[in-house]
ZALO-807047 format. One record per residue (C-alpha): x, y, z; residue number from 1. Coordinates in steps of 0.02 Angstrom, whole numbers, plus 50000, padded with zeros to 5 digits. Layout:
<pt xx="X" yy="Y" zz="Z" num="NUM"/>
...
// end
This chain:
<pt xx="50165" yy="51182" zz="49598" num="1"/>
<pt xx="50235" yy="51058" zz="49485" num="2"/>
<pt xx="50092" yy="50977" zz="49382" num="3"/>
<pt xx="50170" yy="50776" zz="49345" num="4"/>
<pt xx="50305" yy="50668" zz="49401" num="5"/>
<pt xx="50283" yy="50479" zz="49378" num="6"/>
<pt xx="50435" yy="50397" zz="49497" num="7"/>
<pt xx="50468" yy="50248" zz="49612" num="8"/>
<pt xx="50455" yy="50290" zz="49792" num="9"/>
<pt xx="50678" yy="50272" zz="49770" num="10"/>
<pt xx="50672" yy="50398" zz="49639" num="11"/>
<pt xx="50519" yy="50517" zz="49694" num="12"/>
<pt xx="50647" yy="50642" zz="49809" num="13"/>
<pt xx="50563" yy="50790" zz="49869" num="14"/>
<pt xx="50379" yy="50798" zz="49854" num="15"/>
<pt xx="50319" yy="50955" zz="49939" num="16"/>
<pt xx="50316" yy="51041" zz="49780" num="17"/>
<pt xx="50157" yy="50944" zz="49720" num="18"/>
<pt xx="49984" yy="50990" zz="49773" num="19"/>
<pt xx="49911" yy="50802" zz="49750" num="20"/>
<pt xx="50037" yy="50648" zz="49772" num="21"/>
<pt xx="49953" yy="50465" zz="49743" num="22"/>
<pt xx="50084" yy="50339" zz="49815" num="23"/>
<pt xx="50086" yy="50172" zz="49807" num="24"/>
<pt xx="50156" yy="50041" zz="49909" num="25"/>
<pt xx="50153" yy="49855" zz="49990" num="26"/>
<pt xx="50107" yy="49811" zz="50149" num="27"/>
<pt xx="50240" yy="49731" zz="50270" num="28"/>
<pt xx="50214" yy="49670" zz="50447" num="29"/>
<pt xx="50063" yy="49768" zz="50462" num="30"/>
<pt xx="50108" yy="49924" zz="50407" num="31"/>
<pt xx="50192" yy="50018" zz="50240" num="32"/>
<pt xx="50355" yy="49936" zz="50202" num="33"/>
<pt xx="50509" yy="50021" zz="50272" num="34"/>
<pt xx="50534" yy="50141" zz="50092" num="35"/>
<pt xx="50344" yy="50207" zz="50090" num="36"/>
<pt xx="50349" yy="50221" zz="50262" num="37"/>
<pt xx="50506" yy="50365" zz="50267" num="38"/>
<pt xx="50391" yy="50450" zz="50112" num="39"/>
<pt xx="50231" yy="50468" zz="50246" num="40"/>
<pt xx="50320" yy="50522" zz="50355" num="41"/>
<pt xx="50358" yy="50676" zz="50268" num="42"/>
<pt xx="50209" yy="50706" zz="50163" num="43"/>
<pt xx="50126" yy="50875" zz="50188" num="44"/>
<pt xx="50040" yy="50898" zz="50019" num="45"/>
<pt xx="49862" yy="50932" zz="50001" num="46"/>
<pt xx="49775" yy="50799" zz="49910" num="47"/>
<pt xx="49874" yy="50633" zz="49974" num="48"/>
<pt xx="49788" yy="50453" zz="49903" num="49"/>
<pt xx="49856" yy="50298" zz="49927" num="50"/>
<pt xx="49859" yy="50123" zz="49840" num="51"/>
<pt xx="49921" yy="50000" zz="49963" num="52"/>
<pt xx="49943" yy="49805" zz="49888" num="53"/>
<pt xx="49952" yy="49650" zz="50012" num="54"/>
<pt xx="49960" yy="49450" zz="50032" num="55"/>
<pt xx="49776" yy="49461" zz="50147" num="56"/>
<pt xx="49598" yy="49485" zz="50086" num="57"/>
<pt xx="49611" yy="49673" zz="50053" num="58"/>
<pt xx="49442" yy="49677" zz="50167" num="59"/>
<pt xx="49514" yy="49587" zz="50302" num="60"/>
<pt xx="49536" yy="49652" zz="50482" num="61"/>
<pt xx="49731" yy="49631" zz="50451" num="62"/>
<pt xx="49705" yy="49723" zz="50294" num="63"/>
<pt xx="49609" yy="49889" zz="50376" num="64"/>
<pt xx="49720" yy="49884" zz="50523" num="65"/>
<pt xx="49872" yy="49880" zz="50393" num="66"/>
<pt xx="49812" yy="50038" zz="50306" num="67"/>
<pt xx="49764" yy="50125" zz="50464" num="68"/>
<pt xx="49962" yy="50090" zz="50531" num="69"/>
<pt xx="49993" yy="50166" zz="50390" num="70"/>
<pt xx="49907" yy="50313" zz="50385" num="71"/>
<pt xx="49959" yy="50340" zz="50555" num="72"/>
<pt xx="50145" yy="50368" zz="50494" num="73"/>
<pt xx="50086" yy="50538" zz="50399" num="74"/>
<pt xx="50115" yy="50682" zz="50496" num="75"/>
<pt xx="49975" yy="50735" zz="50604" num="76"/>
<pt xx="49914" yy="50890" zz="50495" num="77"/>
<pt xx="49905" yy="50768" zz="50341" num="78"/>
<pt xx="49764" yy="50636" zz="50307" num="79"/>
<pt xx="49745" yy="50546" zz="50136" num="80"/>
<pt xx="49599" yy="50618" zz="50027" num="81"/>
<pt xx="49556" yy="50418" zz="49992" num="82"/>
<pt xx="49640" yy="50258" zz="49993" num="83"/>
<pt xx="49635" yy="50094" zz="49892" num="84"/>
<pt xx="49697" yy="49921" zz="49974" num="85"/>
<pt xx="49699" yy="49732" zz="49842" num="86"/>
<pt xx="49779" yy="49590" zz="49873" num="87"/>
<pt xx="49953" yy="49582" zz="49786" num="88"/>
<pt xx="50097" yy="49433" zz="49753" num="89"/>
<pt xx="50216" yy="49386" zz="49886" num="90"/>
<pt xx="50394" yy="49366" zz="49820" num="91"/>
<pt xx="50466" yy="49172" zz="49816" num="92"/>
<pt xx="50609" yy="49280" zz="49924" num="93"/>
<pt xx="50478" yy="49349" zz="50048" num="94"/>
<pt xx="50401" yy="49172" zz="50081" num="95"/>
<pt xx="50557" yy="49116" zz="50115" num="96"/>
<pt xx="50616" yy="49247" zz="50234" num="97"/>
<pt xx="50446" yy="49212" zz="50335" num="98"/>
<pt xx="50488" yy="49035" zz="50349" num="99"/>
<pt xx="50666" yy="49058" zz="50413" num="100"/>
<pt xx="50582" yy="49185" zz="50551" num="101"/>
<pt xx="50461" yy="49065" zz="50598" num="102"/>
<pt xx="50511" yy="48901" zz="50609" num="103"/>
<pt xx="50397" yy="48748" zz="50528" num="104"/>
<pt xx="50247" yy="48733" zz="50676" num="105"/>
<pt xx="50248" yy="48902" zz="50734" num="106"/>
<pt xx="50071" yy="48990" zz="50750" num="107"/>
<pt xx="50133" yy="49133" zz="50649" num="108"/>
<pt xx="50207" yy="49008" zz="50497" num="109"/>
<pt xx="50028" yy="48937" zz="50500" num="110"/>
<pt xx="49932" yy="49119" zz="50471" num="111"/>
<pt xx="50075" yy="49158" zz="50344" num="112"/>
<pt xx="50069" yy="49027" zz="50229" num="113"/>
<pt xx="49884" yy="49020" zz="50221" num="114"/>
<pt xx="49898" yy="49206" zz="50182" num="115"/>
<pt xx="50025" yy="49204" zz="50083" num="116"/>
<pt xx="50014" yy="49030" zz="50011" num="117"/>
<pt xx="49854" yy="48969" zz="50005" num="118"/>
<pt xx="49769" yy="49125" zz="49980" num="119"/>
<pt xx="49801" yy="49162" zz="49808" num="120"/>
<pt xx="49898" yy="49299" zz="49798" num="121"/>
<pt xx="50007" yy="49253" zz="49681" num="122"/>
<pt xx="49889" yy="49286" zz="49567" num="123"/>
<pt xx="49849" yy="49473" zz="49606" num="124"/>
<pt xx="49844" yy="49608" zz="49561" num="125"/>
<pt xx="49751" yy="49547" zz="49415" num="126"/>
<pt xx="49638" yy="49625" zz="49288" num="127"/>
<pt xx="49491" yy="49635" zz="49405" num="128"/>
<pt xx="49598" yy="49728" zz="49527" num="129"/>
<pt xx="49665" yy="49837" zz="49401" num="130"/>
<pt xx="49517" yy="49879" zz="49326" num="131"/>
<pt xx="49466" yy="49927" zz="49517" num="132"/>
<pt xx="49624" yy="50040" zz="49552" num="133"/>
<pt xx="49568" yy="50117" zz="49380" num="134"/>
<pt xx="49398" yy="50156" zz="49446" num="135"/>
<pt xx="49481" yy="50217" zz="49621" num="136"/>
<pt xx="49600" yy="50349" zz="49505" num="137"/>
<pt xx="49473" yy="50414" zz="49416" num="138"/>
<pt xx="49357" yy="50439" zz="49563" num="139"/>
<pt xx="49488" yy="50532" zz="49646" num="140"/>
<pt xx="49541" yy="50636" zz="49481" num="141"/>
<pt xx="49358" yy="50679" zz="49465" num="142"/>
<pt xx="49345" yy="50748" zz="49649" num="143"/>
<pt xx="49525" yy="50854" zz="49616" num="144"/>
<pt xx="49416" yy="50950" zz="49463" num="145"/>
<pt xx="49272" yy="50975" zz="49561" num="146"/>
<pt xx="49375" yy="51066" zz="49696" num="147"/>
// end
């Protein structure tokens, strides 16, 4: 097994050869964005964690239904060892696709800008929320040694 490879998901490439993969990703239409979502798919290692970011309150119904979408896309022999979910920024770009999908009025515009907008997400993650994902690592390092 290879012991350390630090990568975007575009650059990580073939992962099988690693006994413990931690991936990160962002949450999009209620599930792992389109590039995280081809990496579950195909992840068969034996310690999987995962670090999700997203607009909504990370302990939000939305939020646990996101991560268990996601977690559904592993195969079905592979479940994550642990997971981690904060709220993270949504790009000026991102807003403004939204907006163009759902025209000014719309139900969904309304639950997107309030998440999006109003909720403060621009301002994640911040240090509280890395100092949690910190915590999360460690946790998860610790329980790898004990094994």
């Amino acid at each position: 097994m290879k012991s350390f490879q630090l990568s975007s998901i575009e650059e990580a490439g073939d992962l099988s050869a690693y006994d413990c993969v931690f991936l990160g990703f962002w949450i999009e239409g209620g599930t792992a964005c389109e590039e995280a979502a081809n990496v579950l798919r195909h992840l068969t290692n034996r310690h999987i964690f995962l670090f999700v970011t997203l607009a909504a309150d990370p302990e939000s119904a939305h939020a646990i239904a996101s991560m268990q979408n996601a977690k559904n896309l592993l195969p079905s022999d592979s479940f994550p060892k642990g997971t981690f979910l904060c709220r993270g920024a949504v790009s000026k770009e991102t807003v403004r696709k939204m907006f163009e999908k759902y025209p000014f009025g719309n139900t969904e515009t309304r639950i997107l800008s309030e998440c999006c907008l109003l909720s403060g997400s621009a301002r994640h993650p911040n240090d509280e929320d890395l100092a949690k994902v910190e915590t999360f690592a460690g946790v998860m390092y610790q329980h790898l040694k004990d094994q």
